[in-house]
C-alpha positions as CSV (number, residue, x, y, z in Angstrom):
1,X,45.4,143.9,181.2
2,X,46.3,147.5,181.9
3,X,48.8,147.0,184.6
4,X,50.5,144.2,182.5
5,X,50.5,146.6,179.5
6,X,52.1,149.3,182.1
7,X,54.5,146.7,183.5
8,X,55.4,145.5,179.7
9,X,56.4,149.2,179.1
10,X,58.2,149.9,182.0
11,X,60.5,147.0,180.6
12,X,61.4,148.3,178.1
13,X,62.3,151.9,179.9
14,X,64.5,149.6,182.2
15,X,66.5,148.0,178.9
16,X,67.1,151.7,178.5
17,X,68.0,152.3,181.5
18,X,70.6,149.8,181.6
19,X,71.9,150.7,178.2
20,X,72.6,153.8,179.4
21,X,73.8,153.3,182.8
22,X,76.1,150.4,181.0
23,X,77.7,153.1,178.6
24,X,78.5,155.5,182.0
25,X,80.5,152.8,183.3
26,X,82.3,152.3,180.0
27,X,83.1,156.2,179.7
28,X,83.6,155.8,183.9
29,X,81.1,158.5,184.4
30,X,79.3,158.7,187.4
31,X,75.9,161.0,186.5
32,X,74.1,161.8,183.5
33,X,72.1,165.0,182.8
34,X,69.7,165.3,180.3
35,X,67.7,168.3,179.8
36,X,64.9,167.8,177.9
37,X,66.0,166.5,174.9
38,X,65.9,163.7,172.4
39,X,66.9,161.4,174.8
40,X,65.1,162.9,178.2
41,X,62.1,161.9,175.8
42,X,63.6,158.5,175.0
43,X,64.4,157.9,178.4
44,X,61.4,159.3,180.7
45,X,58.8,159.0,178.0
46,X,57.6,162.1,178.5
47,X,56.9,164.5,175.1
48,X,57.8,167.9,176.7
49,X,58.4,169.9,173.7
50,X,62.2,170.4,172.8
51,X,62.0,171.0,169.1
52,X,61.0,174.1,168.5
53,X,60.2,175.4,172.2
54,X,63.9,175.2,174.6
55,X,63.4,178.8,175.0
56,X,59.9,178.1,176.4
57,X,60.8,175.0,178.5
58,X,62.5,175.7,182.1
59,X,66.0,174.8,183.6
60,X,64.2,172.7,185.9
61,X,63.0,169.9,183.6
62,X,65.9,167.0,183.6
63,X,66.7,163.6,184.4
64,X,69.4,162.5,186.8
65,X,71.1,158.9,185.8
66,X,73.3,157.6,188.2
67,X,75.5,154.9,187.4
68,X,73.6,152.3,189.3
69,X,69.9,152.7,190.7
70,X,67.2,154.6,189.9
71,X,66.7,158.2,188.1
72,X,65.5,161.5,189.7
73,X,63.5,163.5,187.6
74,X,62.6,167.3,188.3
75,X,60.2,169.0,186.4
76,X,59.1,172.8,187.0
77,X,55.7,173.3,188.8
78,X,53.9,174.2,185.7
79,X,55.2,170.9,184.1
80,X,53.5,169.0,187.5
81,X,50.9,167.4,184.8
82,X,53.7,164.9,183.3
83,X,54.8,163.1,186.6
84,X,52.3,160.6,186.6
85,X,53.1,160.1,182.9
86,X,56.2,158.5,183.4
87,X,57.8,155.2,184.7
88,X,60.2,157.0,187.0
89,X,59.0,157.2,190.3
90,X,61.2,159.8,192.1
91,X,59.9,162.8,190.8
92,X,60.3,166.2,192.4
93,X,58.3,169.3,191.4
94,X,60.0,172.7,191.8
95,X,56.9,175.1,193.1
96,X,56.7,179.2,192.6
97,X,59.4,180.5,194.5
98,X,61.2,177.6,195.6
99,X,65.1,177.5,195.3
100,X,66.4,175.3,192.5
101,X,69.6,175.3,194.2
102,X,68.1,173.3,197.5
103,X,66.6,171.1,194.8
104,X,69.6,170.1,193.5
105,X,72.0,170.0,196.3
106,X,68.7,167.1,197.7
107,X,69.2,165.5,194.7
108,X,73.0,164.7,194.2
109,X,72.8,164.0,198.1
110,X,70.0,161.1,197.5
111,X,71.7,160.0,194.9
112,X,74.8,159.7,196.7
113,X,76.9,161.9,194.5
114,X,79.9,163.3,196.0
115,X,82.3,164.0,193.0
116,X,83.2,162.4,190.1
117,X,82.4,162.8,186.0
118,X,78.9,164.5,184.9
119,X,78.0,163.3,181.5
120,X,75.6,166.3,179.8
121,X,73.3,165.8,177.2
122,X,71.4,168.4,174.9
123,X,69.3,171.0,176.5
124,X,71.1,171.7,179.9
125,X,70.4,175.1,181.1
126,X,73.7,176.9,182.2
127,X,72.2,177.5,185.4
128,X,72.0,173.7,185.9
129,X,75.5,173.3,185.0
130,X,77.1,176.4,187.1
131,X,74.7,175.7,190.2
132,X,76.2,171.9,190.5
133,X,79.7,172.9,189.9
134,X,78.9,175.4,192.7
135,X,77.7,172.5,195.5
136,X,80.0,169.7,194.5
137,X,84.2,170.5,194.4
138,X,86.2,169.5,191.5
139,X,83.4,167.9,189.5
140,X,84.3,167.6,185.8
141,X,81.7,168.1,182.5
142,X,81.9,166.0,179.3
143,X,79.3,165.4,176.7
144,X,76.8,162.5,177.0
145,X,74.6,163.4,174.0
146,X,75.3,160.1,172.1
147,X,74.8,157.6,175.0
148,X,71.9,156.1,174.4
149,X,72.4,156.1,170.5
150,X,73.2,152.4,170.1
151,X,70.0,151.9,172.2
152,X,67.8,154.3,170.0
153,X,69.5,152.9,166.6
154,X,66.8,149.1,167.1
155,X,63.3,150.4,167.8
156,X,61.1,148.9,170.1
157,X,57.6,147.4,168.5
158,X,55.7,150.0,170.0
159,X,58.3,152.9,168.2
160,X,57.8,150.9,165.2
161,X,54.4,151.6,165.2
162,X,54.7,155.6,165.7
163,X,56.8,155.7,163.0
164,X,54.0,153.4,161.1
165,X,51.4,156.1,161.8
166,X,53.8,159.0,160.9
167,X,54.8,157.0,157.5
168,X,51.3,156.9,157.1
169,X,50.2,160.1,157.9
170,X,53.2,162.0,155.4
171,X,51.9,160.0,152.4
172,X,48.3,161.0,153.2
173,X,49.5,164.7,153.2
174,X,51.2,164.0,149.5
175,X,47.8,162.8,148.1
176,X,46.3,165.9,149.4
177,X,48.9,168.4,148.0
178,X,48.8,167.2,144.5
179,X,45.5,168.2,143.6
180,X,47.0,171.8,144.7
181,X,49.6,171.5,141.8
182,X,48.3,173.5,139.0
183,X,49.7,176.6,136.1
184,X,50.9,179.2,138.3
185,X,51.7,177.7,141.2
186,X,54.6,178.3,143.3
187,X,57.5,176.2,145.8
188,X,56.4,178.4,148.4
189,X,53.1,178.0,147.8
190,X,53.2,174.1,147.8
191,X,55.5,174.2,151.0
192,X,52.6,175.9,152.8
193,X,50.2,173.7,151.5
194,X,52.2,170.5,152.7
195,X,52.5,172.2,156.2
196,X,49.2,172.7,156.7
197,X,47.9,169.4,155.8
198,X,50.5,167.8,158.1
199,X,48.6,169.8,160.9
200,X,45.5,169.3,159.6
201,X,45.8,165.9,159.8
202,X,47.3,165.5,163.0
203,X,51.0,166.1,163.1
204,X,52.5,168.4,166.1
205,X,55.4,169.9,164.3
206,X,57.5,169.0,161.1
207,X,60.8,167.3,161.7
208,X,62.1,169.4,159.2
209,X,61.1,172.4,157.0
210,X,59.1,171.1,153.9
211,X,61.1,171.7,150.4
212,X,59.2,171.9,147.5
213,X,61.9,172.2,144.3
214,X,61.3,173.0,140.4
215,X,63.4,171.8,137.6
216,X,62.3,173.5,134.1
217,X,63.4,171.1,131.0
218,X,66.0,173.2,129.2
219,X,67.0,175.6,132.1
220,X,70.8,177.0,132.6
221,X,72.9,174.7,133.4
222,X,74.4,175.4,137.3
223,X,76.0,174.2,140.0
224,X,73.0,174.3,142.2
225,X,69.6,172.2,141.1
226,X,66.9,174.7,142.9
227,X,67.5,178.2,140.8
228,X,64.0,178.2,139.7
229,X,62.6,181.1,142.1
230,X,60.4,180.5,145.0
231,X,58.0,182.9,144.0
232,X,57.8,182.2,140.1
233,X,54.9,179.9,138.9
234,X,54.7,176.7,137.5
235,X,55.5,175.6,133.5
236,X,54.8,172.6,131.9
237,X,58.1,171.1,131.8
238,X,58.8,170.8,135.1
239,X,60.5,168.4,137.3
240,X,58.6,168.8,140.8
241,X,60.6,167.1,143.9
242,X,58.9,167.1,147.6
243,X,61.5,166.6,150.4
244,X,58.7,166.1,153.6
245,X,58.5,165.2,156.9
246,X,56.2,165.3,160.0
247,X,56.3,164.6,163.9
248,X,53.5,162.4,165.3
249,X,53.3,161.5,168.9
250,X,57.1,162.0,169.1
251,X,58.3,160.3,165.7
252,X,59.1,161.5,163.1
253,X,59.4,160.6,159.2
254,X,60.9,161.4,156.2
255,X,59.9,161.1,152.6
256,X,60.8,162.3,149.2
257,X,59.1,161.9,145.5
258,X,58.8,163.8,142.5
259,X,56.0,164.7,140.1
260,X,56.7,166.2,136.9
261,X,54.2,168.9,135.2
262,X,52.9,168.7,131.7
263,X,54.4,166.1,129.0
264,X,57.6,164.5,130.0
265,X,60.6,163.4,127.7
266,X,61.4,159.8,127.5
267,X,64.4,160.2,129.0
268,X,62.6,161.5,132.0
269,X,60.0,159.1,132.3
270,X,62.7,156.2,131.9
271,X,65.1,158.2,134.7
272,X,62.1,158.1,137.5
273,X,61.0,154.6,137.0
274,X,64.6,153.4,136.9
275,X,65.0,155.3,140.5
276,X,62.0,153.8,141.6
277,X,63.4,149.9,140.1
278,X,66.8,151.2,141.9
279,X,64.9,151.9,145.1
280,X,62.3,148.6,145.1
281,X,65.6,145.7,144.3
282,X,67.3,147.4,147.3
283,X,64.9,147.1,149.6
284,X,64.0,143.8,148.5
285,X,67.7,142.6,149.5
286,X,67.5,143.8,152.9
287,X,66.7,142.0,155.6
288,X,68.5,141.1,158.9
289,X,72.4,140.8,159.2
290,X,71.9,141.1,154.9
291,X,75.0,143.6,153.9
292,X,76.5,146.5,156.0
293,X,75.3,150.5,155.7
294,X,78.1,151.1,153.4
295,X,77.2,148.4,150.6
296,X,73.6,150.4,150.0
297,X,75.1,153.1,147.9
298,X,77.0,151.0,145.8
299,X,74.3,147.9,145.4
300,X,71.7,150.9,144.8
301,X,74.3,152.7,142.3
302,X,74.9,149.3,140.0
303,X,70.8,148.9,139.6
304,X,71.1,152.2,138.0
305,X,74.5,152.3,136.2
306,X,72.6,148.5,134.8
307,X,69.8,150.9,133.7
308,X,71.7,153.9,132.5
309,X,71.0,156.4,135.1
310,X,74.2,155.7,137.6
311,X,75.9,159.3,136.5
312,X,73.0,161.3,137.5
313,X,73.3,159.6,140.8
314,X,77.0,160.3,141.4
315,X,75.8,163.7,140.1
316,X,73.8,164.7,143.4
317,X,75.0,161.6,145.5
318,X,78.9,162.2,145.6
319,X,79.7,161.8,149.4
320,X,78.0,158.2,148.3
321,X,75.4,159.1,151.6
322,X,72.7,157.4,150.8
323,X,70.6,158.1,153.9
324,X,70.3,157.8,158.1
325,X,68.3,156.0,160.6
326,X,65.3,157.7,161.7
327,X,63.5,158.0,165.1
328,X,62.8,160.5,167.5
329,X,65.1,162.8,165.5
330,X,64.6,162.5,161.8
331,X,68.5,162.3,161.3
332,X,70.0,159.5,163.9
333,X,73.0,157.1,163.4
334,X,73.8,155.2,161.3
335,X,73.9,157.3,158.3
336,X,74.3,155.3,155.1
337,X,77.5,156.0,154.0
338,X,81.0,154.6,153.0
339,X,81.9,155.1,156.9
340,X,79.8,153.4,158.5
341,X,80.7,149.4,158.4
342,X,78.3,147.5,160.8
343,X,75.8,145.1,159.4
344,X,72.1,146.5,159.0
345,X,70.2,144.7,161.8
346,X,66.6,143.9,162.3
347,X,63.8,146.3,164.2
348,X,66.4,149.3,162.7
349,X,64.1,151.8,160.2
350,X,66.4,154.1,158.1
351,X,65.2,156.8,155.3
352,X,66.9,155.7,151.9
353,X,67.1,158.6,150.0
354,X,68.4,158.5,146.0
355,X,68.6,161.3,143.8
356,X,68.8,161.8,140.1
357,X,70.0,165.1,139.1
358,X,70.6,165.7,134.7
359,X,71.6,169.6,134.9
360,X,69.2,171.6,133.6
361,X,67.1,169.5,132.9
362,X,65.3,167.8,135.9
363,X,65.8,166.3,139.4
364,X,64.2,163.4,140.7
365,X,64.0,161.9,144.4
366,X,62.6,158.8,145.8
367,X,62.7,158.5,149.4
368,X,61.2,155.8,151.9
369,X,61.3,155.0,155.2
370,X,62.1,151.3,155.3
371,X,61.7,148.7,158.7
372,X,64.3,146.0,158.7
373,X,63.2,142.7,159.6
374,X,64.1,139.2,160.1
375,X,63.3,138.2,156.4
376,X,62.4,140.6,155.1
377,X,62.1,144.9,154.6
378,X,59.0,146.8,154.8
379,X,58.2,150.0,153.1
380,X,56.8,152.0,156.0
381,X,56.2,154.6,153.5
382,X,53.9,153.5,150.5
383,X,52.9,156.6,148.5
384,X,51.8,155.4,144.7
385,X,55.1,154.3,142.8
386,X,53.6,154.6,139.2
387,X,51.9,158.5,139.6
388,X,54.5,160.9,137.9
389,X,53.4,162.6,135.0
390,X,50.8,164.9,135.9
């Protein structure tokens, strides 16, 4: 059962293999480079830290793509722990005092490289770069960071689930913060609290620094929503919007709701469950091949405009961006927007994120991450609907 397992996963490595190698020969390059990187991870499997540690990693660490055949991975010697950890099997470990540039010239000669286009990705060391412009003549650089995109943008079932446990594990942190929200406390406070619950409960990094924003009922008006101070503590009257997300095992998510502090106004209360109405009869007409990224906005915007809340979308919405796929990287294509005209597919997960903003008065957010699937869409992300008023 294990080897099959193995042999089901390697399958999927291969389809993006092939995707990749398919877009080289459509750009007519000849070698791709990724350092490690959103897609050296996607690719090789392997969850070397790029996020927050490139200046940690080593110059060694990348994946060779040839337009046909098989990769060559070389990893550093203190990295030798991950080569049995991926499906490629040519990989070569740089030891203490070896010379990287024998290394590479073995490489590009095994893979029969004599000249041509290298596509780079993210996270290519100079020295990489200048040492194979040094051993092959006339070799020309262009970016390959968005190769593998249209592969990333339909998840795999066994993505599907990371992002499952991630969705999972953000809404666990939400229920733990609230009971932190009292008199007196502050955004910076509750952003710290957020963080360390994400770590707590198993997350390795956050896929974006946690926002924690106040809205006081009857504030100046201004241009900006967040002018409530960082370090100032919490009124009764106050809109409270979380804007969160975590990585787990190499996924990540994104999440948004808002909480309001002490009694709330009608018009309030009314505003947040007609986001949340807005939010639930979108989702509910998604599904496979169902309407293109560019007809959420406005199919989200007539549920409110229906309800009487469509200007205070337009109000923080008015690029009409009403989101992005999410995966390894919390923002991937497509992004929601008026641009982008292909159909929503199924096995795609996107983060639909609507905001209400009265000025001066309070801003509201709702966001999910959302599976798309044959017949239907599936809130990934399933934090209580009805809590507001706290």
């Amino acid at each position: 059962m294990a080897e099959q397992q193995r042999r089901e996963k390697n399958l999927n490595f291969k389809r993006r293999l092939f995707g990749l190698q398919e877009k080289m020969a459509e750009n007519k390059v000849d070698l791709v480079v990724y350092g490690s990187c959103q897609n050296f991870q996607y690719l090789t499997g392997l969850l070397i830290d790029w996020r927050s540690g490139i200046d940690l990693g080593s110059h060694v660490n990348n994946v060779f793509v040839p337009r046909t055949g098989e990769p060559i991975l070389t990893l550093e010697e203190d990295w030798a722990d991950h080569a049995n950890k991926t499906w490629i099997k040519d990989v070569r470990i740089l030891g203490k005092g070896e010379n990287y540039g024998y290394m590479l010239r073995k490489v590009l000669k095994d893979l029969n490289f004599k000249g041509g286009i290298i596509g780079l990705g993210d996270h290519v060391w100079g020295t990489t770069v200048t040492e194979i412009a040094n051993l092959v003549e006339g070799v020309r650089f262009v970016s390959a960071e968005d190769f593998m995109d249209h592969l990333r943008m339909f998840k795999e079932n066994e993505e599907i689930e990371k992002l499952r446990n991630v969705a999972k594990l953000t809404d666990k942190v939400l229920e733990a913060v609230i009971p932190k929200i009292r008199k007196g406390v502050t955004q910076r406070q509750l952003e710290l609290e957020v963080e360390f619950y994400g770590k707590l409960y198993g997350a390795s990094d956050v896929s974006f620094p946690p926002t924690v924003g106040f809205v006081k009922s009857g504030s100046e008006i201004s241009p900006n929503p967040f002018t409530y101070p960082k370090d100032k503590g919490l009124v009764q009257g106050t809109s409270i919007a979380f804007d969160i997300g975590f990585v787990l095992d190499g996924y990540c998510s994104d999440f948004g709701r808002s909480l309001y502090f002490g009694p709330a106004a009608e018009e309030v209360l009314k505003g947040y469950e007609a986001l949340q109405q807005a939010v639930t009869e979108t989702v509910d007409k998604i599904y496979d091949d169902s309407m293109r990224a560019c007809d959420l906005f406005p199919f989200l915007e007539g549920v409110l405009d229906k309800l009487g809340y469509g200007k205070y979308l337009r109000a923080r919405l008015p690029t009409k961006n009403l989101g992005h796929n999410i995966g390894i990287e919390v923002h991937e294509p497509p992004w929601l927007s008026p641009a982008y005209k292909n159909a929503i597919r199924e096995n795609m997960v996107i983060a639909i994120e609507p905001k209400l903003w009265h000025a001066g008065e309070y801003y509201l957010r709702v966001e999910d991450m959302i599976l798309v699937k044959k017949r239907k869409a599936e809130f990934l992300t399933n934090f209580n609907r009805k809590l507001f008023q706290l």
